[in-house]
Phi, psi and omega in degrees: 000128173260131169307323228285165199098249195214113179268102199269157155270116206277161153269181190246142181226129171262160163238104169072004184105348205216150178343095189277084213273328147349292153343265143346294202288326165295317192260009171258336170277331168289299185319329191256304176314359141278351166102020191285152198274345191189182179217110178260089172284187201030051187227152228302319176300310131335355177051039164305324208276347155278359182278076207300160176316347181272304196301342160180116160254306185309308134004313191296289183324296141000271189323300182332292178309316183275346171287294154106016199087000172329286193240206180249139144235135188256105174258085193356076182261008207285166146197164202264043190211070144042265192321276187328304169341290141019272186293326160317295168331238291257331149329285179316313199280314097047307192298290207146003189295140185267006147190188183236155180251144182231133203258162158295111184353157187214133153074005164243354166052076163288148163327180148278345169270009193234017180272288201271345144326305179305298180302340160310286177314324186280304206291336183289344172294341197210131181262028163292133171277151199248161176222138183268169168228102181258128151215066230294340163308265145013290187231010165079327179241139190262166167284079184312150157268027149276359174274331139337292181299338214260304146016270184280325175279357139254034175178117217273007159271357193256086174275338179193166187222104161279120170281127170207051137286351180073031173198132204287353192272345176296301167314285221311299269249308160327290223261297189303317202267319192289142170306155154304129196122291193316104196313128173223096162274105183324089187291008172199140197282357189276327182299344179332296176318260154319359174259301204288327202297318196284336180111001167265177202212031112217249181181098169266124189261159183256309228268000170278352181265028176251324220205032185326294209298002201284297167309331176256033184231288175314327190268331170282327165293316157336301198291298188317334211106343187286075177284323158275320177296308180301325158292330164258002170280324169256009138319315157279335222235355183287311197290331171296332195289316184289307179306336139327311203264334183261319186296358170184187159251168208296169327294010211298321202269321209256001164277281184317317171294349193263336147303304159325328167244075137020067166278298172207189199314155111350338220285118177235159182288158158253146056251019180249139198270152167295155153311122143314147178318291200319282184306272218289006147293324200277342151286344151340279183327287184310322186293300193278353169278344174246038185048010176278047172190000000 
């Protein structure tokens, strides 16, 4: 399976504690009415790490259901225990999930030989295609790509890599190690640019689930090549794209912005808190320079 193009990492949207699946189901329809290529649920932007196992599959499950086959779902199945990882994957392939995103272990800091046995061990378990995920803010270690590389040549569902290392010299260090076919995606959206310049060829994004058609109009010049067009869209689109990201951590500012033009609650797990007064004056502030509010 080729990644490329414009993925949102979906939100969860709550009610009252428990899933707000209405919700949920309006904003997986924007989404595909912006022309998006695909939806990744449960992934950090989903608030997996408050989800417990039933809900979510049920997530999954939703997402599936709510698509119908439109777009791709790719379904945060990963975790830092082998085995869970596994039973999720292999849940998810079950629903009807069109892959799985597996994310890099967290907080047991594995080897690169105990990395790649785990992502082995999960792609031999599942004919799902897979997408790795490095994200050493996040999980402290990164995916060498000789560790990738090593991968993608053993193991013929392991197809992409969402990158959220911050760093555009990170893509090159890919594209010299990964096979040709092999999906290289951007984990943060002010880099789209300079990761496609570089050679990857899509995006899983946060910030489409505020600016679908927007994020999938910059990432379609990119793939063309329209590299001045594509420079000023992210010249306009940058300080929003970045106040996602800074004004708390993900997901707290773009679950509140998509809450501020009153899809659905604002409502998050603890251990993540609302915005300071401060900061959600200052999304506001941001929000209203771009006419979304």
């Amino acid at each position: 399976m080729n990644f490329s193009g414009t993925h949102t990492a979906i939100l969860t949207p709550f009610r009252e504690g428990k899933i707000d699946v209405p919700a949920f189901e309006a904003l997986i329809e924007r989404q595909i009415a912006a022309g998006i290529t695909g939806i990744v649920p449960v992934g950090t932007t989903g608030e997996s790490p408050t989800l417990n196992s039933e809900e979510h599959i049920e997530v999954i499950r939703l997402a599936v259901e709510f698509v119908k086959g439109r777009c791709h779902v790719i379904a945060g199945t990963g975790a830092n225990a082998t085995a869970e990882a596994i039973e999720l994957t292999q849940a998810a392939e079950k629903i009807g999930a069109t892959a799985s995103l597996q994310v890099c272990p967290y907080y047991n800091k594995p080897s690169q030989e105990g990395l790649y046995l785990h992502f082995k061990a999960i792609a031999d378990s599942t004919s799902l295609p897979i997408m790795l995920y490095s994200v050493p803010g996040r999980s402290s270690i990164e995916i060498a790509a000789e560790t990738a590389a090593r991968l993608a040549n053993d193991c013929k569902n392991i197809t992409g890599i969402k990158e959220a290392g911050g760093s555009v010299d990170r893509i090159n260090q890919l594209v010299q190690a990964l096979p040709d076919g092999f999906s290289i995606l951007s984990g943060d959206d002010p880099l789209t640019l300079p990761f496609i310049a570089c050679g990857a060829n899509g995006l899983v994004s946060v910030a489409s689930n505020l600016i679908p058609e927007v994020m999938v109009k910059l990432v379609n010049h990119c793939l063309a090549k329209e590299f001045p067009q594509a420079l000023e869209m992210q010249k306009q689109y940058y300080p929003l794209m970045r106040g996602l990201m800074s004004l708390d951590v993900n997901p707290v500012p773009v679950k509140t912005a998509v809450a501020l033009q009153g899809h659905f609650s604002d409502e998050l797990r603890l251990p993540l808190a609302p915005m300071s007064d401060d900061n959600l004056f200052a999304l506001r502030t941001l929000m209203k320079s771009y006419n979304l509010i």
